[in-house]
MMTF fields as JSON, N, C-alpha, C and O atoms, coordinates in Angstrom:
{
  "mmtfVersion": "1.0.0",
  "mmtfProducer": "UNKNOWN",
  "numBonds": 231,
  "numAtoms": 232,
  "numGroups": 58,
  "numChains": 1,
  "numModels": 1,
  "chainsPerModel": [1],
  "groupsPerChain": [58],
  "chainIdList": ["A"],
  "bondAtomList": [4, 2, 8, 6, 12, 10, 16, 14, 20, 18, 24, 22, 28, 26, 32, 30, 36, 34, 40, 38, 44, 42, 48, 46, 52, 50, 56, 54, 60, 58, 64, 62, 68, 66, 72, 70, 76, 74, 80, 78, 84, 82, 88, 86, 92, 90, 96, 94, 100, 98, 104, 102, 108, 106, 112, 110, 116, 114, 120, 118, 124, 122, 128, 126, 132, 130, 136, 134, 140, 138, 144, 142, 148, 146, 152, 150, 156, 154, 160, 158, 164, 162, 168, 166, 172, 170, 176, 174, 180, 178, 184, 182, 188, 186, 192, 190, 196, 194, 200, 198, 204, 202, 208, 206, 212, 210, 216, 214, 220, 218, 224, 222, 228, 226],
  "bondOrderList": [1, 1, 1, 1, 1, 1, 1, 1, 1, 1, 1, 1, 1, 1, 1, 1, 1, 1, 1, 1, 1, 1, 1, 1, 1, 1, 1, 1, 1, 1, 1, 1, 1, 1, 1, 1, 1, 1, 1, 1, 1, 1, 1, 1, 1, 1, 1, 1, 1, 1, 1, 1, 1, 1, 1, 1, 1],
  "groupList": [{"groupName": "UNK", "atomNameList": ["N", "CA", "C", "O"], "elementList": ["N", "C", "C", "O"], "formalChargeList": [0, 0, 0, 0], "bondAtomList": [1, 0, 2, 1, 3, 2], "bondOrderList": [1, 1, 2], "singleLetterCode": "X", "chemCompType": "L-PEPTIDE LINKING"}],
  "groupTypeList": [0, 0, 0, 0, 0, 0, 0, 0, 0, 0, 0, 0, 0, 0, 0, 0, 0, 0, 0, 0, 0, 0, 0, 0, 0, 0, 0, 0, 0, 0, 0, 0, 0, 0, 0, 0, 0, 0, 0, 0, 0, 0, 0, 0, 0, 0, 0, 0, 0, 0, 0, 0, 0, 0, 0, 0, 0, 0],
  "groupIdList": [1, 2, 3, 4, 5, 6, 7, 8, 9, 10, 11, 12, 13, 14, 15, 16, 17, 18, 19, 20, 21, 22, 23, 24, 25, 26, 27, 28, 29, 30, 31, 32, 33, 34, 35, 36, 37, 38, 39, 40, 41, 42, 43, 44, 45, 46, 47, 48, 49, 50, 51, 52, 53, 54, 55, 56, 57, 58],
  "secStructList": [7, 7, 7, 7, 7, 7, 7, 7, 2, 2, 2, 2, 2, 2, 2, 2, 2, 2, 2, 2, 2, 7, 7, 7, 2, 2, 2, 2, 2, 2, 2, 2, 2, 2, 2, 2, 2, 2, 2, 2, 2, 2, 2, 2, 2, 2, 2, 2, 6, 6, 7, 6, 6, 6, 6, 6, 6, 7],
  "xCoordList": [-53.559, -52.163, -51.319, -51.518, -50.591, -49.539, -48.464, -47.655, -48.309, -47.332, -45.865, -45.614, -45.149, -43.795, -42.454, -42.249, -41.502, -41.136, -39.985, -39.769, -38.86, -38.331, -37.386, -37.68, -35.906, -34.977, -33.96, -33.969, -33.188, -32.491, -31.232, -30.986, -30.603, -29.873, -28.502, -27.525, -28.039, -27.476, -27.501, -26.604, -28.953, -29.208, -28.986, -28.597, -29.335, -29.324, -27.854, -27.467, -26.819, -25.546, -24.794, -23.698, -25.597, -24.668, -25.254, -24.656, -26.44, -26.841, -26.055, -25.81, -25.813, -24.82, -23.395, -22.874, -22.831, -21.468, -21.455, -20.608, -22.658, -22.453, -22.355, -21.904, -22.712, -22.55, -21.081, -20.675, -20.332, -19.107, -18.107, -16.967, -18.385, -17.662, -17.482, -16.467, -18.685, -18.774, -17.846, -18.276, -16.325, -15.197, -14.918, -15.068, -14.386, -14.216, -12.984, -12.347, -12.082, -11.492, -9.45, -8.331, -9.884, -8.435, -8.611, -7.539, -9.934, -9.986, -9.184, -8.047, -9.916, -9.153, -7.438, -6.681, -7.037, -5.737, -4.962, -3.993, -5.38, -4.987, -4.165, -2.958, -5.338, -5.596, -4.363, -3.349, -4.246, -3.348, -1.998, -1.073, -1.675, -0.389, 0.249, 1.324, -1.264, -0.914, -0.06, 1.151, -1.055, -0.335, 0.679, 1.425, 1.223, 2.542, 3.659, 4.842, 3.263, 4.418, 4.685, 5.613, 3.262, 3.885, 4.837, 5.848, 4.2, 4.926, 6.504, 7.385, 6.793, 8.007, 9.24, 10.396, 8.825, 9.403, 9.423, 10.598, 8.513, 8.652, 9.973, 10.96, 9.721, 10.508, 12.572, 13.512, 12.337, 13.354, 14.027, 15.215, 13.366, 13.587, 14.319, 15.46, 13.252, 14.009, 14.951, 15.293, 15.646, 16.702, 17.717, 18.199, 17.697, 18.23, 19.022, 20.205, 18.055, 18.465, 19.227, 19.866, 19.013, 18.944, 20.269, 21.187, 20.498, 21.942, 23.019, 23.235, 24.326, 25.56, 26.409, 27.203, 26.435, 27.202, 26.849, 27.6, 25.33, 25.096, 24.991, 24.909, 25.039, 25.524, 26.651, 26.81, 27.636, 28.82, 29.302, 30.035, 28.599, 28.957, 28.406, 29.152, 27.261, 26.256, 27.547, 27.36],
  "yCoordList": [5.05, 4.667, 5.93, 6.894, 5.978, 6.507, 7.537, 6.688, 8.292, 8.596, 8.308, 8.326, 8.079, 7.975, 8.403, 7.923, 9.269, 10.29, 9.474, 8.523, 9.56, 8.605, 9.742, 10.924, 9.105, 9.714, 9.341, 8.138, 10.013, 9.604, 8.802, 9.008, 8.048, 6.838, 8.282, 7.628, 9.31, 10.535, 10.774, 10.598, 11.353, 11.917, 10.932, 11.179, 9.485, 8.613, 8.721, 9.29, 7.933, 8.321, 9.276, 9.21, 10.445, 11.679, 11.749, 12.499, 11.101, 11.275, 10.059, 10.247, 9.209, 7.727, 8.682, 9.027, 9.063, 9.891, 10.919, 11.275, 11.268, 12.7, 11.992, 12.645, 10.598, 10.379, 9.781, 9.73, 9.367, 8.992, 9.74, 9.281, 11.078, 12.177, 13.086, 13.709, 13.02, 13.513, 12.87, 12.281, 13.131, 12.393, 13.88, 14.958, 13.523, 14.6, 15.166, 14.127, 16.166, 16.606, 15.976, 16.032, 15.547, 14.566, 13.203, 12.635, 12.406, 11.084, 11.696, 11.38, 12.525, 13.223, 13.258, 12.311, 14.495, 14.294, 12.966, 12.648, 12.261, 10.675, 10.351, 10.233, 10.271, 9.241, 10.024, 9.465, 11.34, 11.949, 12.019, 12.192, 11.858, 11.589, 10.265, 10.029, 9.317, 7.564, 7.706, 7.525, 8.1, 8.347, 8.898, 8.228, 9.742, 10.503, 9.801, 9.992, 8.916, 8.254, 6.691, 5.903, 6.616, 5.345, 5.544, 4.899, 6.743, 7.241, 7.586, 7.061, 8.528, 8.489, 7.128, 7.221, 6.163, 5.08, 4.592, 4.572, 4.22, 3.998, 4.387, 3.694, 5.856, 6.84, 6.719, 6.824, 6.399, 5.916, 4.727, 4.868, 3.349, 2.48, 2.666, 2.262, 3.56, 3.489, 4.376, 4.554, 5.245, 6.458, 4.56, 3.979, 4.093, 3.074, 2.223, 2.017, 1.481, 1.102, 1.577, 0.857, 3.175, 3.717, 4.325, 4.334, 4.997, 5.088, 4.703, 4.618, 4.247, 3.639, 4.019, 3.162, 5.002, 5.446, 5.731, 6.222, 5.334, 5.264, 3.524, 3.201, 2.476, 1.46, 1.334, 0.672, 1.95, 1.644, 1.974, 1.273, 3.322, 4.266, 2.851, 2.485, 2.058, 0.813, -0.026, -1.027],
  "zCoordList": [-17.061, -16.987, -16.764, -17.502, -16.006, -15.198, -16.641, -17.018, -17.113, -18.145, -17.315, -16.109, -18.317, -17.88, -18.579, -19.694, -18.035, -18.91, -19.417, -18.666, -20.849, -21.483, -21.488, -21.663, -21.217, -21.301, -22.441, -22.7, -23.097, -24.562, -23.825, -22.637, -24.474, -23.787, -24.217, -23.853, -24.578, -24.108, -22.905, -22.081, -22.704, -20.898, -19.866, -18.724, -20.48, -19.437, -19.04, -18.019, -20.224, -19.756, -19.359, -18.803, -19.747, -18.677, -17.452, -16.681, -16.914, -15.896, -14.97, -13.778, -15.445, -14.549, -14.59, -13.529, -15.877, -15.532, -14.447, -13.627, -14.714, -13.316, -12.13, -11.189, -11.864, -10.57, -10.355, -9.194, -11.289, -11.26, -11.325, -11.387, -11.322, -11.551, -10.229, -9.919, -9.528, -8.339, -7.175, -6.184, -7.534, -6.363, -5.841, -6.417, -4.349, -3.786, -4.042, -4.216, -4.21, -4.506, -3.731, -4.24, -2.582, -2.191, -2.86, -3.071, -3.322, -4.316, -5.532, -5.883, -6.031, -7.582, -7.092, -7.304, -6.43, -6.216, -5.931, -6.621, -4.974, -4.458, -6.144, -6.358, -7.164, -8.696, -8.784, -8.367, -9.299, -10.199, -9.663, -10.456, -7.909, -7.432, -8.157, -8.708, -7.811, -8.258, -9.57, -9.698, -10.583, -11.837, -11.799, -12.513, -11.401, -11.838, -10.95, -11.232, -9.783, -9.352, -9.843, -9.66, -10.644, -11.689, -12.867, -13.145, -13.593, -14.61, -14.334, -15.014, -13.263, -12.772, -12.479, -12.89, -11.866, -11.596, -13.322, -13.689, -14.407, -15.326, -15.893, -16.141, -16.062, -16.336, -16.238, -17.026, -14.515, -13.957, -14.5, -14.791, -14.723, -15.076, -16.409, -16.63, -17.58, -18.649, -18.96, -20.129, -17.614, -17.768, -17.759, -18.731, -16.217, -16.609, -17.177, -16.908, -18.35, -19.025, -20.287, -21.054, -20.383, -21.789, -21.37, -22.191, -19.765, -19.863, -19.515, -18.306, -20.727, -20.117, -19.129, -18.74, -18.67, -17.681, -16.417, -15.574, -16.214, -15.003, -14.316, -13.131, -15.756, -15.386, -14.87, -13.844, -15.495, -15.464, -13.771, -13.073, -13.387, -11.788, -10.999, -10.09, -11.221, -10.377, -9.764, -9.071]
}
């Protein structure tokens, strides 16, 4: 019988993460623009609501 080498369910999962990790460097940027122009509009929204006097200029 054939031996067969056993990997710790550790190695296993850093070995599936390493492949999910491997984005090319404009995917990475793409994500982190996404994020910061959601956060911004958020942002916006609750300048917004939170200030009266830019209702008032609307």
């Amino acid at each position: 019988m054939a031996s067969t080498t056993k990997l710790s369910v550790e190695k296993a999962l850093e070995k599936l993460r390493r492949d999910e990790l491997q984005k090319t460097g404009t995917e990475q940027r793409d994500e982190k623009t996404e994020a910061l122009q959601k956060e911004i509009k958020r942002m916006r929204a609750q300048r917004q609501r939170l200030d009266p006097i830019s209702r008032k200029r609307s």
